[in-house]
N, C-alpha and C positions, 0 to 999 in steps of 0.2 A: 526489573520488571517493566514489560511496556503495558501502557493503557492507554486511557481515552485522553488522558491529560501532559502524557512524556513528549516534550519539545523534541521538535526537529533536531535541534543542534544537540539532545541529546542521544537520540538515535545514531548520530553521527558519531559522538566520542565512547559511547556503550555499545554499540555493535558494529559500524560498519570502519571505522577506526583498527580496530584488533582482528577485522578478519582480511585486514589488506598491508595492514603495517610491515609485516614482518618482512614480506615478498614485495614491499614500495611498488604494487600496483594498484591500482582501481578497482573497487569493489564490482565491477562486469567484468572484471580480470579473473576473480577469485576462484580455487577451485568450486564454491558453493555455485557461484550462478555456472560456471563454465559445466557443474553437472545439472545443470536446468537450464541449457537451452544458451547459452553465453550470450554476447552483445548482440542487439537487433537495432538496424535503422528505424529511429522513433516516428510517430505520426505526429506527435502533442508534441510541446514545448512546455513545464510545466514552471510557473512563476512563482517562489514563494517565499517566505520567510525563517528563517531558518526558529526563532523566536516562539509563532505556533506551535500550536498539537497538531506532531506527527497526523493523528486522528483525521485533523479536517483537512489536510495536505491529502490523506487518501480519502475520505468521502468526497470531496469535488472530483477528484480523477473517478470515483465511480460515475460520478454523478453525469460525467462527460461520454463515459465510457457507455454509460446503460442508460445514457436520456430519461433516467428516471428521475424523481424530484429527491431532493437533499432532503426532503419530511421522511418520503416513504424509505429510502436506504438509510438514515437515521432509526426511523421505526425496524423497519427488519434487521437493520443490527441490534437493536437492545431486543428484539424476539430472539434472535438466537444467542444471545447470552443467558434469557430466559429459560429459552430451553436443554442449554445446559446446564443450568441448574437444576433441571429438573419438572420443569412448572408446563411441560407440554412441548407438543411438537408445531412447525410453521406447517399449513399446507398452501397449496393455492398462489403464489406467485412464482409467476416465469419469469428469471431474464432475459434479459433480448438476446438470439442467438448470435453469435460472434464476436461479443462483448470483453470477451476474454484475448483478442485477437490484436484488440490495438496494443498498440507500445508506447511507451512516455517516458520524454526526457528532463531527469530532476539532478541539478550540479552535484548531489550528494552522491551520488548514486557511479556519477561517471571517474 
């Protein structure tokens, strides 16, 4: 199970470990990403510790991605946990268009 608290170095030997081992390639090799879009030249360089939560390794990439503040994408993530739970829907915040567009490059990853 991943969450807010699964270390990076665990993401690495729980998922991206077993979906590259078998074929000794790099998870942007993998059939998974090769059906979403395979390797892209990165814009970012992303620095991190393998030791962290995974978590804050992607909130900062949002956080670069959507110039928004690490409060409000912290907040709007636990609303939409919220709201899957049950407890109401988010309305009223837009992302910045093209937010989705950048790319980033994380050693796990390649």
């Amino acid at each position: 199970l991943i969450n807010k608290t699964t270390k990076t170095a665990d993401i690495v030997k729980s998922l991206l470990i077993p979906l590259s081992a078998e074929n000794m390639i790099s998870y942007m090799q993998s059939d998974f990403m090769l059906n979403h879009g395979g390797p892209i030249v990165p814009n970012t360089l992303v620095s991190h510790w393998w030791g962290t939560c995974f978590f804050w390794d992607i909130l900062c990439i949002m956080q670069h991605a959507t110039g928004l503040s690490g409060f409000v994408l912290h907040a709007l993530i636990d609303h939409a946990e919220m709201r899957d739970l049950g407890a109401g829907s988010f309305k009223g915040y837009c992302l910045p268009q093209g937010f989705l567009d950048k790319a980033y490059w994380m050693c796990i990853f390649a």
